[in-house]
C-alpha positions in Angstrom: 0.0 0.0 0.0 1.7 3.0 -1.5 0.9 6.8 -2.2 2.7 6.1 -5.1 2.1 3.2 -8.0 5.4 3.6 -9.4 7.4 3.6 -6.7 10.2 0.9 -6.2 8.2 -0.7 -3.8 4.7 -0.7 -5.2 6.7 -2.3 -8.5 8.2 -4.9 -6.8 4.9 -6.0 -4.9 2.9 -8.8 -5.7 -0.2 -7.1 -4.7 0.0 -3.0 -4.9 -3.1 -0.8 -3.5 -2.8 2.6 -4.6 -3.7 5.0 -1.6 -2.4 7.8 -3.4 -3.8 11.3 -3.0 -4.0 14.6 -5.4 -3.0 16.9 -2.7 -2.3 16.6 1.0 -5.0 18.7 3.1 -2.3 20.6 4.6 -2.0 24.5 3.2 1.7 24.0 2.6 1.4 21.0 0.5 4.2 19.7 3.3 2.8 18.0 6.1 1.0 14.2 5.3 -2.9 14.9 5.7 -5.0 13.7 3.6 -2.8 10.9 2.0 -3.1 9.8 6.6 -6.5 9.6 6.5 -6.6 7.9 3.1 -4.1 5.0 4.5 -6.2 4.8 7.1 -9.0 4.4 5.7 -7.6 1.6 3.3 -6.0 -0.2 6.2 -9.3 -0.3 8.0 -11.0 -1.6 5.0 -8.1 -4.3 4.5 -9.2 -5.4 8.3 -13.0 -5.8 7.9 -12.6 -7.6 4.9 -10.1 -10.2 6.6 -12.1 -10.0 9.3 -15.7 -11.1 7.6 -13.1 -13.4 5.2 -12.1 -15.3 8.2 -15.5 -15.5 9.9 -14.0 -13.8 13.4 -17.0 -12.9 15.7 -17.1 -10.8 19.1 -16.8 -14.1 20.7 -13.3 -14.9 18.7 -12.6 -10.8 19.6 -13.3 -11.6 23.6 -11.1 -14.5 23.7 -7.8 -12.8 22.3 -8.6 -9.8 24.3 -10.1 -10.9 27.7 -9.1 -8.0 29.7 -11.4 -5.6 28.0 -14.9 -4.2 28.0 -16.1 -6.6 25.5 -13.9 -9.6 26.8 -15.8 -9.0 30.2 -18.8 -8.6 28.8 -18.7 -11.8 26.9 -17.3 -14.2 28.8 -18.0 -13.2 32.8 -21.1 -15.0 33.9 -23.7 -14.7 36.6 -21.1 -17.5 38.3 -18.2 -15.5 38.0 -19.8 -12.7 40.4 -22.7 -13.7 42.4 -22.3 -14.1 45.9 -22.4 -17.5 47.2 -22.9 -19.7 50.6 -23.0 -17.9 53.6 -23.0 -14.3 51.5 -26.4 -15.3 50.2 -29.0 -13.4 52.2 -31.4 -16.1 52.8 -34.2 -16.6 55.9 -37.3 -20.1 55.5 -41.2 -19.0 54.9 -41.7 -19.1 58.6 -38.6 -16.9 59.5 -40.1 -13.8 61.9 -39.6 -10.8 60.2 -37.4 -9.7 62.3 -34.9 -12.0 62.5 -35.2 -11.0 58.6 -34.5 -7.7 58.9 -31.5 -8.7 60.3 -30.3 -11.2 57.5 -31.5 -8.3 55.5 -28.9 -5.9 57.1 -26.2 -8.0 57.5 -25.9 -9.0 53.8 -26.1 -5.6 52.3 -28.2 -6.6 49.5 -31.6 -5.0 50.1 -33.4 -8.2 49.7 -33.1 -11.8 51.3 -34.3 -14.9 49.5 -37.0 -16.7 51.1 -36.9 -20.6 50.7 -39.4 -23.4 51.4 -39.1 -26.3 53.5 -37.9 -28.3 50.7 -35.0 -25.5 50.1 -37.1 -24.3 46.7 -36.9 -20.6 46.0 -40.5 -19.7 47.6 -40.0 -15.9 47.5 -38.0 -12.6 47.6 -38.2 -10.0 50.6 -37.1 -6.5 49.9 -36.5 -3.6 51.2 -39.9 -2.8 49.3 -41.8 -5.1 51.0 -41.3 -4.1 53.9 -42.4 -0.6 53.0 -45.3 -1.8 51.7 -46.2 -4.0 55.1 -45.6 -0.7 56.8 -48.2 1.0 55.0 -50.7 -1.4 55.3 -49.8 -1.7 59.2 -48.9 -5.0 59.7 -47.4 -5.7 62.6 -43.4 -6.5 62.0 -43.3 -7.5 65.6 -45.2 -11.2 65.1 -45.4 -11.4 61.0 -43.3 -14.1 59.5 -41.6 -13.5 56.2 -44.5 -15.3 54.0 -47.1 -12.7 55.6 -45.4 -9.8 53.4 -43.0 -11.2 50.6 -43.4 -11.1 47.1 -43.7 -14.3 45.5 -42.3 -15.3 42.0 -39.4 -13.4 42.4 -37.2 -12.8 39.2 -34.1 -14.7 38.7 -31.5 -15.9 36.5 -29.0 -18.7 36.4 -25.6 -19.2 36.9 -24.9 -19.8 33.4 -26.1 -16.9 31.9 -24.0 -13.8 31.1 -23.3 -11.0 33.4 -24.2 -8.7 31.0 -27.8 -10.8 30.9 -28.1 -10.0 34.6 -27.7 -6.2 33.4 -30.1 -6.2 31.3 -33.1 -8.5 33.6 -32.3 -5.5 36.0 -32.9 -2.6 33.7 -35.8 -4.5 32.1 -37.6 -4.5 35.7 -36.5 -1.5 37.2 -35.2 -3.6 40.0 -31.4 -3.5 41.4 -30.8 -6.9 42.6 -31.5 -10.6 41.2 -31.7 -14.4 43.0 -29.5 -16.9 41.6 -31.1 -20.2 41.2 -30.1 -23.5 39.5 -32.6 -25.9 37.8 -34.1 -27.4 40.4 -35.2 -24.0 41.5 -32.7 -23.7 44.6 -30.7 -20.6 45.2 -27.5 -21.0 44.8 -26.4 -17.2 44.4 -27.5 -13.5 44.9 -25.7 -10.5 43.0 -26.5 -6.9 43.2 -25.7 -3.5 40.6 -22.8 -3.2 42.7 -21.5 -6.2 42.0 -22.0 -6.3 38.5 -20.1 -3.0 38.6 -16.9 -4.4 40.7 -16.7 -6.8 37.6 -16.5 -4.0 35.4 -19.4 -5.2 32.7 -21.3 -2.0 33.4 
């Protein structure tokens, strides 16, 4: 690739691809200008076509550059930054809720998962709920969790993308989600802040 097709080099070539300009952009005729941008823009060309030639994807893209944004953002998943065993904030159906305030508190995610007997995801508590309880005066002092939870809370699995986990947030306007395998226990919780610490926001 030469400014020139009868240069010395662009002769002895195989392949030569004339990137030659009229004029460089520069006043003075002196300093390389527009015969830059015109390399440029035949370099980048060269690239794109190699790149749809050889079939290379944003997943091949991640792989050789897995430090950045879109190397996070393709291959972290929910796994990779979900909290997990005793991080989890998690309290049983029949957990007073006040003992769940506490889990609550103590796990700094705004929310606890509530589990059945069996262990299965029953519920979600939040911070919301409990605002909500308030208002309609229950009484906190002798409820138990399954008096003022919200049921069918949303979740996502561990094999899912971070990014996924992003964008179930956004979609719902809600800032944390329940990690739960396929038998429906939970086996993680992960906030915004979390997802942000991972650097995929």
């Amino acid at each position: 690739m030469t400014g020139n097709a009868g240069s010395t080099l662009a002769r002895a070539a195989d392949v030569h691809l004339d990137a030659g300009v009229s004029e460089e952009a520069c006043p003075l005729g002196l300093a390389p200008t527009a015969s830059t941008t015109a390399a440029l823009a035949l370099g980048d060309a060269l690239a794109v076509a190699a790149l749809e030639a050889r079939g290379f994807g944003a997943e091949d893209f991640a792989r050789s550059h897995p430090g950045g944004n879109l190397g996070r953002k393709l291959l972290t998943h929910v796994s990779d930054v979900m909290r997990v065993g005793a991080a989890i904030p998690q309290v049983r159906v029949d957990t007073p809720v006040s003992d769940a305030l506490v889990e609550i508190s103590c796990k700094g995610l705004g929310m606890s998962a509530v589990s059945s007997a069996s262990g299965v995801l029953a519920g979600v508590l939040t911070d919301g709920d409990l605002r909500r309880a308030i208002g309609r005066n229950v009484d906190l002092r002798t409820a138990v969790v399954a008096d003022i939870m919200s049921c069918n809370p949303r979740t996502i699995g561990p094999g899912r993308l971070a990014v996924e986990a992003v964008a179930e947030m956004e979609r719902h306007r809600i800032n944390g989600l329940l990690v739960v395998d396929a038998a429906g226990a939970v086996v993680g919780a992960l906030n915004m802040h979390d997802l942000f610490g991972a650097k995929v926001i």
